[in-house]
C-alpha positions as CSV (number, residue, x, y, z in Angstrom):
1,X,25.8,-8.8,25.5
2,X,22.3,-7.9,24.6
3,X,20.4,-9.6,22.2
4,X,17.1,-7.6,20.9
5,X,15.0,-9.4,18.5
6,X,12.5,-7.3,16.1
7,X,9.3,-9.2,15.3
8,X,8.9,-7.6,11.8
9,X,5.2,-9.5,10.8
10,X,3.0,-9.5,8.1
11,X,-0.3,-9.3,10.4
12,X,-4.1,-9.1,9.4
13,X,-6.9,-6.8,11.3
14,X,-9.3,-8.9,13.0
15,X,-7.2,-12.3,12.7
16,X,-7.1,-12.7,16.6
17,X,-6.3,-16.6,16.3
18,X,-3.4,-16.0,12.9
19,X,-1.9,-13.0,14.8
20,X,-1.4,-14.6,17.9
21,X,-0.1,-17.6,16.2
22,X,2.1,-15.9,14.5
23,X,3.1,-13.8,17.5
24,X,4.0,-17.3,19.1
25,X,6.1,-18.6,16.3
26,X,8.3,-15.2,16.3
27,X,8.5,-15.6,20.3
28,X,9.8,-19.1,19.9
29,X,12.1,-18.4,17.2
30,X,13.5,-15.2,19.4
31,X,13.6,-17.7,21.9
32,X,16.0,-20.3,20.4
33,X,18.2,-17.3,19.1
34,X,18.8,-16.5,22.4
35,X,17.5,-12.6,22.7
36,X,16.2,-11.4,26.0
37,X,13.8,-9.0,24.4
38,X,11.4,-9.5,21.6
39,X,9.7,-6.7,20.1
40,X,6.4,-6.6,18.0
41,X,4.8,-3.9,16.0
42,X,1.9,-1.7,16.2
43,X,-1.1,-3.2,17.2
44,X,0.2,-6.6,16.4
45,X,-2.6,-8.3,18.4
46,X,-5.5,-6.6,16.2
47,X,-3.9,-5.7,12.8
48,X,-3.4,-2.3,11.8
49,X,-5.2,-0.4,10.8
50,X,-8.6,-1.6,12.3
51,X,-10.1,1.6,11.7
52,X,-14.0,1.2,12.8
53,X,-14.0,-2.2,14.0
54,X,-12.8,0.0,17.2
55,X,-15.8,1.2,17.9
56,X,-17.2,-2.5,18.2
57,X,-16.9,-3.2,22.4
58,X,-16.6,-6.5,20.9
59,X,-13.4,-6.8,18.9
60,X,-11.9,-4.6,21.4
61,X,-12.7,-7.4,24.3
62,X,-11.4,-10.1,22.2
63,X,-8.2,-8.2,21.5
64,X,-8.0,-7.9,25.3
65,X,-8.5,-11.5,25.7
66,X,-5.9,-12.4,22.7
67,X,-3.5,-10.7,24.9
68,X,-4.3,-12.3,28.1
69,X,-3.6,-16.0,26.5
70,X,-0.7,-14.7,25.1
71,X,0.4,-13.7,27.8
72,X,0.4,-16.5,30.0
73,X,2.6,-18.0,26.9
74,X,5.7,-15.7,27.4
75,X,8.2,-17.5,28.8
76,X,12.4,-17.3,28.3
77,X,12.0,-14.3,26.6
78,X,10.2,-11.0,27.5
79,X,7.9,-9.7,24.7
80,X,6.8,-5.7,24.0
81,X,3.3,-6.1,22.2
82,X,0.8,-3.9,19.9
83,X,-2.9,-4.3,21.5
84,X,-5.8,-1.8,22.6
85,X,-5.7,-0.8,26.0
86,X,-9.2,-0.3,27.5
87,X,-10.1,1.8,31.2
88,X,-13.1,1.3,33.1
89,X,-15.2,3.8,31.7
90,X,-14.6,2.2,28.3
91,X,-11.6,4.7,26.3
92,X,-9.7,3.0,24.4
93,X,-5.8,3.6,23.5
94,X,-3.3,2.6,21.4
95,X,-1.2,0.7,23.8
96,X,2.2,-1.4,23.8
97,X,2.6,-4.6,26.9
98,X,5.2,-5.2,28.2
99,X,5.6,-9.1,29.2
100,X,7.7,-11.0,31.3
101,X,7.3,-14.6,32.4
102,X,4.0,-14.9,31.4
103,X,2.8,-11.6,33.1
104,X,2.1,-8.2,31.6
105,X,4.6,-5.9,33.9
106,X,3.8,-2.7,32.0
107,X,1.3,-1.2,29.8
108,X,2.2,1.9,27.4
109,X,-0.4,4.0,25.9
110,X,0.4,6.1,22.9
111,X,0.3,9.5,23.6
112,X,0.9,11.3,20.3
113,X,-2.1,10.7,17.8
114,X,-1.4,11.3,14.3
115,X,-4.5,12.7,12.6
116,X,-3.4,13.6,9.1
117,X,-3.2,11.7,5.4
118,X,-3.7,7.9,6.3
119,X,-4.3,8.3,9.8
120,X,-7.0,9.3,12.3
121,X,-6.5,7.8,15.4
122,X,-8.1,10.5,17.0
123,X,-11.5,9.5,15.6
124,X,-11.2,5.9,17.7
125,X,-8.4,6.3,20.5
126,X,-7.4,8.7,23.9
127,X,-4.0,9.9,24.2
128,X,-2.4,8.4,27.0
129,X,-1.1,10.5,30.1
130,X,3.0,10.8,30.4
131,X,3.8,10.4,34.0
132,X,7.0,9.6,35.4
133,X,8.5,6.4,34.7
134,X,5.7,6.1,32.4
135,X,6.3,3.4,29.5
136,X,10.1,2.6,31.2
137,X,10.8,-0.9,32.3
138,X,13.8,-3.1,32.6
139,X,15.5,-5.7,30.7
140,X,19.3,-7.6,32.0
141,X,19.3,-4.4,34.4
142,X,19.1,-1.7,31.8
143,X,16.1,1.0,31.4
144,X,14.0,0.6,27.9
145,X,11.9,2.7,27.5
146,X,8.3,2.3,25.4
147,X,6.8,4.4,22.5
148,X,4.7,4.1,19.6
149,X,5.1,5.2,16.3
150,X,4.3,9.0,16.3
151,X,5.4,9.5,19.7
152,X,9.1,9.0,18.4
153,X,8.2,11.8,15.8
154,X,7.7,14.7,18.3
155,X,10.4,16.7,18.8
156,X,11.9,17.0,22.8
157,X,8.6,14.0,23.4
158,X,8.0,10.6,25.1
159,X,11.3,9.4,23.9
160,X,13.6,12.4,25.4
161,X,11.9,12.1,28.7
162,X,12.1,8.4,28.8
163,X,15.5,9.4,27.9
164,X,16.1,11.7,31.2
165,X,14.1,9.2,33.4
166,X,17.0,6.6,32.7
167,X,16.4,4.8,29.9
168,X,19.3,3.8,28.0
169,X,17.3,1.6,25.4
170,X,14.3,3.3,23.2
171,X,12.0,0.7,21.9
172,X,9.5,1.8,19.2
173,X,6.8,-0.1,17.7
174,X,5.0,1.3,14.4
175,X,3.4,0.6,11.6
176,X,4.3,2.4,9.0
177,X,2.7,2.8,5.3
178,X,5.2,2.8,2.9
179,X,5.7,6.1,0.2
180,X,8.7,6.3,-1.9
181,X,11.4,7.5,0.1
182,X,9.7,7.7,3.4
183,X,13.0,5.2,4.3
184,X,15.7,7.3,4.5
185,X,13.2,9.9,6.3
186,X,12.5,7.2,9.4
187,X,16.3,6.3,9.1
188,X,17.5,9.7,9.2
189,X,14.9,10.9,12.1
190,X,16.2,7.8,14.5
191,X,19.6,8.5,14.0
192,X,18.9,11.8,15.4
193,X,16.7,10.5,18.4
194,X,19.1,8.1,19.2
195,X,22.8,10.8,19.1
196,X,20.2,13.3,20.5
197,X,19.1,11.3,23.6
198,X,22.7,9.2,24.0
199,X,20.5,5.9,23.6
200,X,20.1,2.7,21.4
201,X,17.0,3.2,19.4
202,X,15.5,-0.1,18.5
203,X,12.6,0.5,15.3
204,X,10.1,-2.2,14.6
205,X,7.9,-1.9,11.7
206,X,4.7,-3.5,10.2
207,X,4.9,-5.5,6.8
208,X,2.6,-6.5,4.5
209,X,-0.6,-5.2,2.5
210,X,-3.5,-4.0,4.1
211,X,-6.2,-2.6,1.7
212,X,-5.1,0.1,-0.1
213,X,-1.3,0.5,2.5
214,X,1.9,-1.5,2.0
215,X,4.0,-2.0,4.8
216,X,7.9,-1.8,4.4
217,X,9.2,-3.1,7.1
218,X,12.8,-1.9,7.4
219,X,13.2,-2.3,10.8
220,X,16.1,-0.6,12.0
221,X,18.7,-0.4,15.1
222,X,20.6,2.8,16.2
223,X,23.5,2.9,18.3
224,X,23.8,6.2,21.0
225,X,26.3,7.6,18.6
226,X,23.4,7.7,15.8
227,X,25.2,4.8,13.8
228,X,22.9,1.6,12.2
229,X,23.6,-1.2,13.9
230,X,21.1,-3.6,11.7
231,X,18.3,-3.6,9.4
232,X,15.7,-5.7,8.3
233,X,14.6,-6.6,4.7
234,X,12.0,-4.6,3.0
235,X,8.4,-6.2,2.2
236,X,9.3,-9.3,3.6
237,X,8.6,-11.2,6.9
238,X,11.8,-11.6,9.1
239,X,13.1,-11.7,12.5
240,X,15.6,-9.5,12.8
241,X,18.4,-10.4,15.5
242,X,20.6,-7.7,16.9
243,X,23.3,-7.7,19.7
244,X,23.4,-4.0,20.5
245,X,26.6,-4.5,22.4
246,X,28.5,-5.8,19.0
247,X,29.6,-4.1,16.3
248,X,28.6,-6.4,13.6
249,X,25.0,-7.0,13.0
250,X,22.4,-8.0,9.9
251,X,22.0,-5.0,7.8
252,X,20.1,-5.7,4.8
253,X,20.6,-3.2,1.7
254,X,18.5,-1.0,0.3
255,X,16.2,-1.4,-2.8
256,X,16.8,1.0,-5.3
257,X,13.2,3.0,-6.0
258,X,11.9,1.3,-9.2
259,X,12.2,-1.9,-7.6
260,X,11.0,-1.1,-4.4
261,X,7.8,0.8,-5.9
262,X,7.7,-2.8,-7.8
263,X,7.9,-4.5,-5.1
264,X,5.0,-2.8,-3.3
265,X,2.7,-3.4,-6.2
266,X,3.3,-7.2,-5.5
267,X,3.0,-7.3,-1.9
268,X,-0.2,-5.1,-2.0
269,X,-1.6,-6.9,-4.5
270,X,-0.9,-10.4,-3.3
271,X,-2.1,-9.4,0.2
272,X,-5.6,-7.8,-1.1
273,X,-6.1,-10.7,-2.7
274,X,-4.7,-14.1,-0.6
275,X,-6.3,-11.8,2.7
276,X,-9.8,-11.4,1.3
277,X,-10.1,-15.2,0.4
278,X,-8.9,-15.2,-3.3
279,X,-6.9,-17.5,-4.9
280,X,-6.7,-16.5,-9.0
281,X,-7.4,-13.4,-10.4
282,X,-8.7,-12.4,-13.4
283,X,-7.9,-9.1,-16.0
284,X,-8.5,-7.5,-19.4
285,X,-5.3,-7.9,-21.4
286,X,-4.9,-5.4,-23.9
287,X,-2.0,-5.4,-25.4
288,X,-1.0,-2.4,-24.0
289,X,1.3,-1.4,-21.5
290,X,-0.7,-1.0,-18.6
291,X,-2.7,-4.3,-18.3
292,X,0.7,-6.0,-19.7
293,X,2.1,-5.0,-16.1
294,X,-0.9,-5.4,-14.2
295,X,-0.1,-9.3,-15.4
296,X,3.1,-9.6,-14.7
297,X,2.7,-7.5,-11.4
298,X,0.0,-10.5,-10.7
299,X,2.2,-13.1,-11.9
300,X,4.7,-12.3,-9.6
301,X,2.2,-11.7,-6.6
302,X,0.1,-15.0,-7.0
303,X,2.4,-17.3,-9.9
304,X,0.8,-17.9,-13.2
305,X,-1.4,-20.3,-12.5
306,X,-3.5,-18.0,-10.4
307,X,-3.8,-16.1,-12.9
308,X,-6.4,-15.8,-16.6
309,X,-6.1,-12.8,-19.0
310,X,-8.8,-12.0,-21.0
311,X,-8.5,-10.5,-24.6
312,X,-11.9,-8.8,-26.0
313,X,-11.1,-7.1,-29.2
314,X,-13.8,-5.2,-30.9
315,X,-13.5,-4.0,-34.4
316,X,-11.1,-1.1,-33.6
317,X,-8.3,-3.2,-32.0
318,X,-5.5,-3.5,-34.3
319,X,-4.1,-7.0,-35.3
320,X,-0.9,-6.2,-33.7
321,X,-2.2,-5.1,-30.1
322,X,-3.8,-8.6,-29.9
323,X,-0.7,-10.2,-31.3
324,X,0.6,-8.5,-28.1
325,X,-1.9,-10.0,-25.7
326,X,-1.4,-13.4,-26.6
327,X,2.3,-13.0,-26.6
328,X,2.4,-11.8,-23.2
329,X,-0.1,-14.8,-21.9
330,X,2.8,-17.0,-23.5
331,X,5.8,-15.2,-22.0
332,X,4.4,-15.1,-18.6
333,X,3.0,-19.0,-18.9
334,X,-0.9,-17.7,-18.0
335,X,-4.0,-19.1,-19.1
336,X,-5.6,-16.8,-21.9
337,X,-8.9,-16.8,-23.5
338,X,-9.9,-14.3,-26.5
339,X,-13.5,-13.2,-26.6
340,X,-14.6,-11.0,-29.9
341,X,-17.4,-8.6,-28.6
342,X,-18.2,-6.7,-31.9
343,X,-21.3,-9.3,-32.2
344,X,-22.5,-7.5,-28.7
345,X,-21.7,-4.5,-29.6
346,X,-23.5,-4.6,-32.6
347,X,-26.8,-5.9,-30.8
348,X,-26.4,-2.7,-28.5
349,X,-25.9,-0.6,-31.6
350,X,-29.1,-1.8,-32.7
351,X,-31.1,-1.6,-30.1
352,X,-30.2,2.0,-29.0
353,X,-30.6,3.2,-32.6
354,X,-33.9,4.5,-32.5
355,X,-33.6,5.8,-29.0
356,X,-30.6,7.9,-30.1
357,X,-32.4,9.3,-33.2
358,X,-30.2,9.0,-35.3
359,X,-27.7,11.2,-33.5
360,X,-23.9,11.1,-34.8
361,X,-21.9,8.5,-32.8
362,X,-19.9,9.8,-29.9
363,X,-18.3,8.8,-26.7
364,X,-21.9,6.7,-25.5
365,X,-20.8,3.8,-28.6
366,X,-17.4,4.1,-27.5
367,X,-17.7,3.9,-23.7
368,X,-20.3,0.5,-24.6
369,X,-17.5,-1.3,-25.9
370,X,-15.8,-0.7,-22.3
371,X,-19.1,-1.9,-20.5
372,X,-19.1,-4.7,-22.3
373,X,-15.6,-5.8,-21.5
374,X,-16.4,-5.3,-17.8
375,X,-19.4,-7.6,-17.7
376,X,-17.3,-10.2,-19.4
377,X,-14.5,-9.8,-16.9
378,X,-17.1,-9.6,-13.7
379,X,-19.0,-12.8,-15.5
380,X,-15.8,-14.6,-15.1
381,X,-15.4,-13.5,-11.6
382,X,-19.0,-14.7,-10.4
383,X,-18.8,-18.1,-12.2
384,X,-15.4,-18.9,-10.8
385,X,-14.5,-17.1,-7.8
386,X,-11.9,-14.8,-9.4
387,X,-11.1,-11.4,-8.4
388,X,-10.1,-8.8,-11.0
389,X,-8.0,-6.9,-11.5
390,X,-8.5,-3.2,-12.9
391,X,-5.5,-2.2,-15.0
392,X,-6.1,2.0,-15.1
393,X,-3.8,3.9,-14.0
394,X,-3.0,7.7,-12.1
395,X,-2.9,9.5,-15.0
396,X,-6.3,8.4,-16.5
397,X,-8.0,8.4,-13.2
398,X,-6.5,11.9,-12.0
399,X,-8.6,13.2,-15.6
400,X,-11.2,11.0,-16.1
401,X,-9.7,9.4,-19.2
402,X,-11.9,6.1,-18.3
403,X,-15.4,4.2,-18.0
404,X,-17.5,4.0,-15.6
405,X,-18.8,0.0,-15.0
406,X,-16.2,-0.3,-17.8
407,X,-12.3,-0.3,-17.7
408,X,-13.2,0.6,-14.3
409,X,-14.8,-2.9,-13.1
410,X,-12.6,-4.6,-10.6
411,X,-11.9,-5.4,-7.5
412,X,-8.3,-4.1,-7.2
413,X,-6.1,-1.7,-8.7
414,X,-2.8,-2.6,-8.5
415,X,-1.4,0.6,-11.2
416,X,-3.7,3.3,-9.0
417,X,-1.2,5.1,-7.7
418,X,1.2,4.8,-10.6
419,X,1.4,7.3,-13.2
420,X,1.5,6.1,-16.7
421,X,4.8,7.2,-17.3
422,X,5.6,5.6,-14.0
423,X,4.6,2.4,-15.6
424,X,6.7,2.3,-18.5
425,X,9.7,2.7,-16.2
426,X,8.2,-0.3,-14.2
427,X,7.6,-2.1,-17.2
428,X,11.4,-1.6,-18.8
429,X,12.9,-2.4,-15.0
430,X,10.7,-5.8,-14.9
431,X,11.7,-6.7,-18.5
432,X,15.3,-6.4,-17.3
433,X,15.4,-8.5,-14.4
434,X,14.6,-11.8,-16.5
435,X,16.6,-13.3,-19.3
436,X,13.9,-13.6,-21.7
437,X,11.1,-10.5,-22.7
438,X,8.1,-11.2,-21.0
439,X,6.8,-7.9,-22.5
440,X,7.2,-7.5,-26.1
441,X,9.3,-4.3,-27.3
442,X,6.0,-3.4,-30.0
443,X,3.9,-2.9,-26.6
444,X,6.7,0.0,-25.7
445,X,7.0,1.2,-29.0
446,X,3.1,1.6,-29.7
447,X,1.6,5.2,-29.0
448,X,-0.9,4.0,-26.0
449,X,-4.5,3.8,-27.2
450,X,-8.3,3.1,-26.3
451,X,-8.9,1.9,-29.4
452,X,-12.2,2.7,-29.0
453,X,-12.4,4.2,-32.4
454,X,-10.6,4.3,-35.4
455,X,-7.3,5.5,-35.2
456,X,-7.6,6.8,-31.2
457,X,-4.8,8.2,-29.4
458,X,-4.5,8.8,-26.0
459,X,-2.7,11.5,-26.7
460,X,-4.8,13.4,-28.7
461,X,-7.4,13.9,-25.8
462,X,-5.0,14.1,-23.3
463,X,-1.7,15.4,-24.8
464,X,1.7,13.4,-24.2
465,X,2.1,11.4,-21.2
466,X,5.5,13.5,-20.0
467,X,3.1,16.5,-20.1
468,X,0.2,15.5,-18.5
469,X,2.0,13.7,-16.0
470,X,4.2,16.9,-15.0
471,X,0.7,18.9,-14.5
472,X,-0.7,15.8,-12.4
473,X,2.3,15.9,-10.5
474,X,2.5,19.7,-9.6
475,X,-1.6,19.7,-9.1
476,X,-2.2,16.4,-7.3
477,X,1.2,15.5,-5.6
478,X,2.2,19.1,-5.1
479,X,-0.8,21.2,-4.1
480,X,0.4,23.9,-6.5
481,X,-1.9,26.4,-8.3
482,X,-2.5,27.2,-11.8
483,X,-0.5,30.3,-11.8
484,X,2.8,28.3,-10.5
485,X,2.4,25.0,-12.9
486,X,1.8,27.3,-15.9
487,X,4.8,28.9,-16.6
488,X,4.2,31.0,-19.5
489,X,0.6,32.2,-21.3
490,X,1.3,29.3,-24.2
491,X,1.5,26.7,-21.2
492,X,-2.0,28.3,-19.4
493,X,-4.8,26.3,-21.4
494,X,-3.4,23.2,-21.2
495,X,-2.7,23.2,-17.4
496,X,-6.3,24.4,-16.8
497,X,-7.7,22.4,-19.2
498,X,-6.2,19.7,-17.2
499,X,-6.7,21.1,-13.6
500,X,-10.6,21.3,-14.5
501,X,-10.5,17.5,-15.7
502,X,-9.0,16.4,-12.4
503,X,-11.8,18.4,-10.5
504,X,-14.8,17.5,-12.3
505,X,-14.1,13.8,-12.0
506,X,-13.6,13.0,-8.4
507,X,-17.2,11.4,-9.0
508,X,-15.4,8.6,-11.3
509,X,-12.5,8.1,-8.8
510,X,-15.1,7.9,-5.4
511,X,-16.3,4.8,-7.6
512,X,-13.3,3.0,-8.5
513,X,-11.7,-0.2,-7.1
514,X,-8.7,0.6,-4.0
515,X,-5.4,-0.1,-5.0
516,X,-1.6,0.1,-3.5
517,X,-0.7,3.3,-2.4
518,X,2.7,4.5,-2.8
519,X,2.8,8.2,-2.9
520,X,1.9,10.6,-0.3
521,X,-1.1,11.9,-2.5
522,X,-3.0,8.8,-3.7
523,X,-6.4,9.2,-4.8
524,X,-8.5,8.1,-1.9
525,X,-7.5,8.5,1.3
526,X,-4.9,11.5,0.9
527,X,-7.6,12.8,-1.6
528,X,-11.2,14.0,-0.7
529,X,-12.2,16.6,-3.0
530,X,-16.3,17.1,-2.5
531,X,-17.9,15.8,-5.7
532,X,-20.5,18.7,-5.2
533,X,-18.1,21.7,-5.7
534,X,-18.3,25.1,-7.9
535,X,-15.0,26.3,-6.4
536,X,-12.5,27.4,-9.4
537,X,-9.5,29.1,-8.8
């Protein structure tokens, strides 16, 4: 009998003291469940990822020192932990210790370096050299055999020759971001490492928000034959105990995908907040459907005390879309203040009238309105402390479809990655996991509007929602061209039309607030058009 026990932690970069404590707590608890072998994530010491604070000597020293005290703690239990490695001539790697009565017995250093979407460890870390033996130790008498994230993903890699060096245990430690239906990907790629290489594969994943990533956890345990022996919980904390001699071990199910998108919008969003020293949030409530979820998505994250909606109707708001926003605030038990802003809006009128000579309104009055509403919000956030929350989402940032310094104020965006039809589905899922409607059926019902004007659709500048969101996916998710995503001469000006909106307003989205990632193409970091750039096709 060999009991494994998978450290699946929500850590934070730069949190040497939190990390190590919480390394400590999962050591004991391994401890007193009786597992010889505890295993941590990627980079558990530092956080992940710690992007340029790596090229501070310091924080790599006093990751190096975290380590050494933690070290000297390990005892009853051996540990495999996430730190940077550092050499003499001061290269640093992404490295994995291996600990054992209070000495480290083996250091691994990651030697394949993703460099692609999320990731460029290249930019901070050396590969480490495979020699033999390298990254094997032992454990009750048995081989395991050390690896880090991408290594496992490299085909005939670290892991096979760990494999033919003996190793009848593969431990890897990763960190993870979580896309919609990158699971059964990592599930189905261990199961093949582990009937490929005749081994028990233990997985150990991050958890928890960190900036714009979510980290699923899911850690997972294979058995030589390719079979899952246990699982962890998704988005959640756990210790995760497996005897990979038994046959019977935890394995938690697996959310079904509106739920687990949902339930990466919460963690993200209650880790960007409670991690950057916020308590309560703050955010524009509408009426519609977007900043109705953004609520309950906070709700949810933070509970409703920590959270104040904000109505600021102007003249064009209909009677029934603020209904809405105070029903909402009820259902969901919020504080909620309504502040008129046609008064303001009126000053501005005024004032600008002579500079505008006379000139026929357009999109400058409308867009105001939207300014206004963001220096409300971020007045609220000065005097009290409160982060806010922007409530846009994919679809209106992919074309530009809102305001600079206005709809656009925030500090987080927990809907950026969502498309708007995305967040009806979200909406309708939430609604049905509680016995009473925290979002009203009107809100579902009403064709989504600006109401920046007098009888404004969204839909009128930007054409339905199932449409635009089918271009956005092909374009944005999908790389396609024009050519493929138009499929006939009638579809061609709309799909350019909205190609050439996407383009011309990477300048808008380089200014927006992060938000969760969920998809493999989320504005941002999987997305770096040059806002200088002629090129049509």
């Amino acid at each position: 009998m060999l009991k494994i026990a998978l450290a699946q932690i929500n850590t934070t970069v730069g949190d040497f003291a939190g990390n190590a404590n919480l390394i400590l707590d999962y050591m004991a608890r391994a401890k007193r469940a009786k597992a010889r072998l505890v295993v941590f994530p990627e980079l558990a010491v530092c956080g992940y990822p710690p992007e340029d604070l790596l090229l501070k000597k310091h924080f790599v020293e006093n990751n190096l020192k975290t380590l050494s005290a933690l070290a000297k703690k390990v005892h009853g239990v051996s540990a495999v932990v996430g730190f940077v490695d550092a050499d003499s001539k001061g290269k640093i790697y992404n490295a994995a210790a291996f600990i054992n009565e209070g000495v480290i017995k083996a250091v691994y250093r990651k030697n394949e370096l993703p460099n692609y979407g999320v990731f460029d460890e290249k930019r901070y870390f050396q590969p480490g050299r495979f020699e033999a033996h390298s990254g094997v130790a032992t454990i009750e008498g048995r081989k395991i055999g050390l690896s880090i994230c991408e290594d496992i993903w490299i085909d005939t890699g670290v892991y096979a020759k760990q494999a033919k060096a003996g190793a009848k245990i593969l431990v890897n430690l990763s960190a993870s971001p979580y896309e919609v239906g990158k699971l059964k990907v990592r599930h189905d790629l261990l199961s093949r490492r582990a009937k490929e290489t005749k081994t028990t594969v233990v997985y150990c994943n991050l958890v928890g928000g960190q900036d714009e990533l979510v980290f699923d956890g899911a850690s997972m345990v294979f058995s030589p034959q390719g079979k899952l022996l246990a699982r962890a919980r998704q988005f959640e904390e756990e210790l995760l105990v497996c005897d990979v001699d038994a046959k019977e071990n935890p394995i938690a199910p697996i959310l079904e995908e509106t739920q687990e998108i949902y339930q990466a919008l919460v963690v993200g969003t209650r880790d960007y907040v409670q991690k950057n020293g916020f308590t309560k949030v703050a955010l524009g409530l509408s009426g519609g459907i977007d900043s109705a979820l953004v609520a309950v998505i906070a709700v949810d994250a933070l509970t409703a005390e920590n959270v104040t909606a904000i109505s600021m109707p102007s003249r064009f708001n209909a009677k029934a879309t603020r209904q809405d926003a105070r029903v909402v605030a009820k259902n969901l038990g919020i504080e909620f203040k309504e502040i008129p802003i046609q008064a303001i809006h009126n000053v501005y009128l005024r004032i600008l009238r002579k500079h505008f000579n006379r000139l026929a309104p357009n999109i400058a009055e409308e867009n105001l309105q939207a300014r206004i509403r963001g220096n409300l919000l971020m007045a609220f956030s000065n005097k009290f402390g409160w982060l806010v929350l922007t409530t846009g989402n994919k679809s209106e940032m992919a074309v530009g479809y809102c305001t600079l310094y206005g709809d656009m104020s925030g500090g987080f965006a927990p809907l950026k990655d969502i498309f708007k039809t995305k967040a009806y589905t979200l909406a309708r899922w939430r609604n049905a996991q509680q016995r009473t409607t925290l979002i009203p059926k009107s809100v579902f019902l009403r064709a989504p509007t600006a109401e920046l004007r007098a009888n404004q659709t969204d839909e009128e500048s930007l054409g339905a929602y199932e449409q635009l969101d089918g271009v956005l996916a092909s374009y944005v998710q999908a790389h396609q061209s024009l050519g493929s995503i138009a499929k006939d001469s009638a579809q061609l000006p709309y799909v350019k039309k909205t190609i050439n909106l996407v383009d011309k307003n990477e300048y808008k989205r380089r200014q927006g607030p992060p938000g969760v990632k969920i998809t493999a193409r989320a504005f941002g970091r999987d997305w770096r058009l040059p806002i200088t750039n002629k090129y049509k096709e």
